[in-house]
N, C-alpha and C positions, 0 to 999 in steps of 0.2 A: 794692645791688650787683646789677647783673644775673647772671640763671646761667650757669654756664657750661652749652657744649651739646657733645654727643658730635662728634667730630671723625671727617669723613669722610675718605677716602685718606690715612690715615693708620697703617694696620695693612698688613702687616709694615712695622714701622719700619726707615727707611734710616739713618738718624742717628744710631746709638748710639757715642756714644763710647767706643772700646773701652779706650782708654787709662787712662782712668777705672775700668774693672771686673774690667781683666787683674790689678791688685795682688790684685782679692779673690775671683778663685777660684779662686788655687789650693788660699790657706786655706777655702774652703766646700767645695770638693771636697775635700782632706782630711779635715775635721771632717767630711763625711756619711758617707765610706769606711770612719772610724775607727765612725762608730754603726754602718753596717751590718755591720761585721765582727764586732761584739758581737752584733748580730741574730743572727746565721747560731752563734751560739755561743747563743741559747738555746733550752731543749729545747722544743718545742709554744709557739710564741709567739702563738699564739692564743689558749691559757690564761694565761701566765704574763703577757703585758700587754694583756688586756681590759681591766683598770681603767684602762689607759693611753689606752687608743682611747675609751671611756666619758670619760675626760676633758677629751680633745679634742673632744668632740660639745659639752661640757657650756660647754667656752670659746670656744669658734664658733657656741654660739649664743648663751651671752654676748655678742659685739659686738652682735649685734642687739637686746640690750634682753632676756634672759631672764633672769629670777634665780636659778634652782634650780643649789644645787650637786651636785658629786659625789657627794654624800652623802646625798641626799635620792633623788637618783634610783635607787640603790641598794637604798635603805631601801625605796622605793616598789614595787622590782622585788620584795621582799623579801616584798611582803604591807602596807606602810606605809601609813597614811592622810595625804595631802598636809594638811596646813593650811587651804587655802584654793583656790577652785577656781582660781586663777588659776594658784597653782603647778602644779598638776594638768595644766595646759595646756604650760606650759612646760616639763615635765618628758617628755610626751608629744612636745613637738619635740624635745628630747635624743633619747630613746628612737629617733626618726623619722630622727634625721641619722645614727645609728648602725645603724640598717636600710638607711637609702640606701648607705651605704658598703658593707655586705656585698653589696650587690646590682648597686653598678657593680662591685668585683671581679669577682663571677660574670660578671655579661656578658661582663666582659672577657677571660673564660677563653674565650670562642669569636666575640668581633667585635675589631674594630679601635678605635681608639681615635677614638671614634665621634660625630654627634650622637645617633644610636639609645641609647648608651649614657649618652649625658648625659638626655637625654627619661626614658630607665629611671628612672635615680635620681631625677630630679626628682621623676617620679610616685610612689615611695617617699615621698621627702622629706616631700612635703605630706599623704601619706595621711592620715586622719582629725584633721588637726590646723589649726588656726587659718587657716592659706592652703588650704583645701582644696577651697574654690569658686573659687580663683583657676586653674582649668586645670592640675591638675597632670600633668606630661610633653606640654604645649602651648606653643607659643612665643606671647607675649601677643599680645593683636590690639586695646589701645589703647596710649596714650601712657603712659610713666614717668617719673618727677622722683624725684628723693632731696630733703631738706629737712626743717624743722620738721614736727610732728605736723598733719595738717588745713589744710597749706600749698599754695593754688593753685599754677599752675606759673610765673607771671611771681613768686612769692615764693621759688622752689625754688632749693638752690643747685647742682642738676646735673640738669640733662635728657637722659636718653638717645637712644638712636638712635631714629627714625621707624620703627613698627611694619611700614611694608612694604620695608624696608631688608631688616627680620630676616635674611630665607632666603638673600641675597644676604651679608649679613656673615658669617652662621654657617657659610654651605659657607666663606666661608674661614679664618675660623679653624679648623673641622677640617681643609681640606687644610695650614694649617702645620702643625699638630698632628702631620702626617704625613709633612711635610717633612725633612727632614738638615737641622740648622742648624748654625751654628758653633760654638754651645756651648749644652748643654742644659739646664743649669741658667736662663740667661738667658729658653732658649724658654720652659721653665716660667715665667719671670716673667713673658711678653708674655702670654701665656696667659692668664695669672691679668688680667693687668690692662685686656686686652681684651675678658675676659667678662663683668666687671666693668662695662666702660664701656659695653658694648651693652646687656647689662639684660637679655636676652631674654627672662625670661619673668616674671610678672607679681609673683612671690613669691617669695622662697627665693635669691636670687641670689648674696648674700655668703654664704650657708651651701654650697653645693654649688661655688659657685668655688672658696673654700677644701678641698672635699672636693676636688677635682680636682686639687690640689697634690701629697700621698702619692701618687696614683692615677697621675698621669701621669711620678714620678720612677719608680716603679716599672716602669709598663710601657717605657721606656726603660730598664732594667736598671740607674739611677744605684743603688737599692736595690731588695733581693729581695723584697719586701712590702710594698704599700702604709701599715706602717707608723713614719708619721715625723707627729711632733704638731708642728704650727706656729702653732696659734692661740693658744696661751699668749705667746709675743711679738708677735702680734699685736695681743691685746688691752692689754698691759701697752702697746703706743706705739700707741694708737687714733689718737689725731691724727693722727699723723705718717702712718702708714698710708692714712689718707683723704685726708690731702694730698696723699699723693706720690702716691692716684692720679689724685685731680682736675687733679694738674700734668700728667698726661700727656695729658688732654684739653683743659684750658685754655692750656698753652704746650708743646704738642708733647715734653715732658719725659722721654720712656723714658729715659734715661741717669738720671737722679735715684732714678727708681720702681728700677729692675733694681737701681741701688748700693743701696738701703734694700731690696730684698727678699736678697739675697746677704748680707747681714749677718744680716737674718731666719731664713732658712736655716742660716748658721753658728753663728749663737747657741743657734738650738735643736738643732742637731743635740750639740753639745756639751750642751744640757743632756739630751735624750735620753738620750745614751750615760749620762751620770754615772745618770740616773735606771732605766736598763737594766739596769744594772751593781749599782747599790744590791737591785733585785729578784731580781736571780738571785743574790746573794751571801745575800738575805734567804731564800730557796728552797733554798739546800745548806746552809745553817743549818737551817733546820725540816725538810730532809730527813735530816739527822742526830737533831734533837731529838723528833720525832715519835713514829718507832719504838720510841726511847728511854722516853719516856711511857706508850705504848699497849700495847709489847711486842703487837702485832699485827700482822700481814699486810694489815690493811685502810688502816695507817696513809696509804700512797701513795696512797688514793683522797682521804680526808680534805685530805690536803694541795693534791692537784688542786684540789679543791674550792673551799677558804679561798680561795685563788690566783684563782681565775676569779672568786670570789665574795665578795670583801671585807666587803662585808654581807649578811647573808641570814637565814631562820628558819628555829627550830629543825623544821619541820613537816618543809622542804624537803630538809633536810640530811638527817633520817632517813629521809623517802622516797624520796628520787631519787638520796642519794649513791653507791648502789650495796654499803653496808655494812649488814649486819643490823643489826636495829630494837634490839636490843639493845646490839649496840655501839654504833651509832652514839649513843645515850643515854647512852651512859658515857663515848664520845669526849666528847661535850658538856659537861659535869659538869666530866670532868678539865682540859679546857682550860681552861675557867671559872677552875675552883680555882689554875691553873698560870699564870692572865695570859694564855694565849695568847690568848684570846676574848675582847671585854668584852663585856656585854650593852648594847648602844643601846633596846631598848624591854622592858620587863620584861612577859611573856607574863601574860594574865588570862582567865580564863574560859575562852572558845574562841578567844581569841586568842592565838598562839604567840610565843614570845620569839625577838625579833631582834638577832641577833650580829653583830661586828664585830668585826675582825681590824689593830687601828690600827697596826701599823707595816708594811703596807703602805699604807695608807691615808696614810700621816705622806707615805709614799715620794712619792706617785702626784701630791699632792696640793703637795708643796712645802716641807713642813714639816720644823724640824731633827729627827733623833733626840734621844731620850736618850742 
């Protein structure tokens, strides 16, 4: 079967059926107003869902072919020794997609909704990591194909756009970016699936597409923080997702792609909130039960901590957590004894023991409680 090839005048699509997509936003706009009203309800959500944004890194670059999970990359932050260099590598692009994301935010604290700011992250993205001769924060200057591993391009099953389109496609996808459309949710889907189909740059393309998702509902005020995880339904319908968007380059399809991203959107916004809501209920629990334990004032640092840091070592806790070295060894001890903590890697010699906080882990992560 021959490839398909990127479809020129083709973006901004004139065809969408709107008929088709008016039944489903008013429920996707509900389900995201309902996550973000949970947002704006919890205290520092910078701390309280890091593991969340961590596991969105960890499931978008999953679709590309990573192994490491949430739990490894953790461990590894932690002082861990990966198993094998390969996860090492992989663990290192997690790490890399969750830098890129802190960093288009910042840009976007003083540019527009940019290719400057796309360029930014990119160059994050790839910083020391496997694509990182691939021009990072360059728009590629040869041809790209998607396909089997080591596949010419008459074998490939999607060719993108011609490298000197690039500069010509990309001013316009950022002027719609910057457009009024008729509804935003949808523009975020052209977005998503036109950055997609042009490829621009040589590496990294479905990982920073995907970042652009949270980034751009946000800076149109759909939600107050670039946090919304969408790669976990993502990757759970891989198929259907790469189909629907090679349909938009193969048969002119936006109306297909927009209805399977708006379900995407809805699904997860719904699962967010429930998973939002499990954290912060798990957080006025342990802010009850802590103080209780510790009968100390240091207790609200410990708790910060756990919370930002689901796994971590004993080294780091005692040095950085901001509680005397004494307490902080007795915090540790008594959580131990109390379940709060388990131990993931049991400390030897000069190597410290690394703890883990599993039900938020259970939370973050998918898993039912006890």
């Amino acid at each position: 079967m021959p490839p398909v090839h990127y479809r020129l005048k083709n973006f901004p699509p004139r065809d969408i059926e709107w008929s088709r997509l008016i039944p489903l936003l008013g429920p996707t706009a509900a389900a995201v107003a309902r996550y973000d009203g949970m947002l704006a309800a919890v205290p520092n959500p910078a701390v309280l869902l890091a593991p969340l944004t961590t596991q969105e890194a960890v499931l978008s670059s999953k679709i590309e072919g990573t192994q490491a999970t949430m739990g490894e990359v953790l461990e590894f932050e932690a002082g861990g020794e990966p198993e094998s260099a390969a996860l090492r590598e992989d663990i290192h692009e997690v790490l890399q997609y969750r830098a890129a994301m802190r960093e288009a935010e910042r840009l976007l604290g003083g540019l527009p909704f940019s290719l400057r700011v796309l360029r930014g992250a990119h160059a994050v993205l790839l910083d020391g990591v496997r694509g990182q001769s691939k021009s990072p924060g360059e728009f590629r200057k040869g041809q790209a194909w998607i396909g089997s591993p080591a596949c010419s391009i008459d074998q490939a099953k999607y060719v993108a756009a011609e490298p000197d389109q690039l500069a010509e496609l990309m001013a316009a996808w950022e002027r719609y970016a910057n457009d009024k459309a008729a509804d935003q949710l949808v523009q975020t889907a052209v977005l998503h699936a036109e950055f997609e189909a042009v490829h621009p740059f040589a590496d990294g393309n479905g990982r920073l597409g995907r970042l652009l998702i949270p980034l751009f509902l946000a800076h149109v005020g759909i939600i107050r923080r670039p946090m919304f995880y969408v790669s976990a339904y993502l990757e759970a319908h891989r198929a259907a997702y790469y189909d629907r968007l090679l349909a938009v380059s193969r048969d002119g399809d936006w109306t297909g792609w927009c209805e399977f991203f708006l379900e995407a959107i809805r699904s997860q916004a719904v699962d967010n909130l429930a998973k939002t809501s499990a954290i912060l209920d798990l957080f006025e629990a342990m802010k009850r039960r802590l103080p209780e334990l510790t009968r100390s004032q240091h207790a609200v640092l410990a708790l910060d901590w756990i919370f930002e840091r689901p796994i971590f070592s004993s080294v780091d806790f005692v040095g950085k957590a901001g509680i005397p070295e004494a307490t902080a060894r007795r915090f540790l001890r008594l959580f131990e004894a109390e379940g709060v903590l388990r131990a993931v890697a049991a400390g030897s010699g000069r190597r410290p023991t690394i703890f883990g906080f599993p039900p938020l882990l259970d939370i973050v992560e998918g898993r039912p409680l006890p």
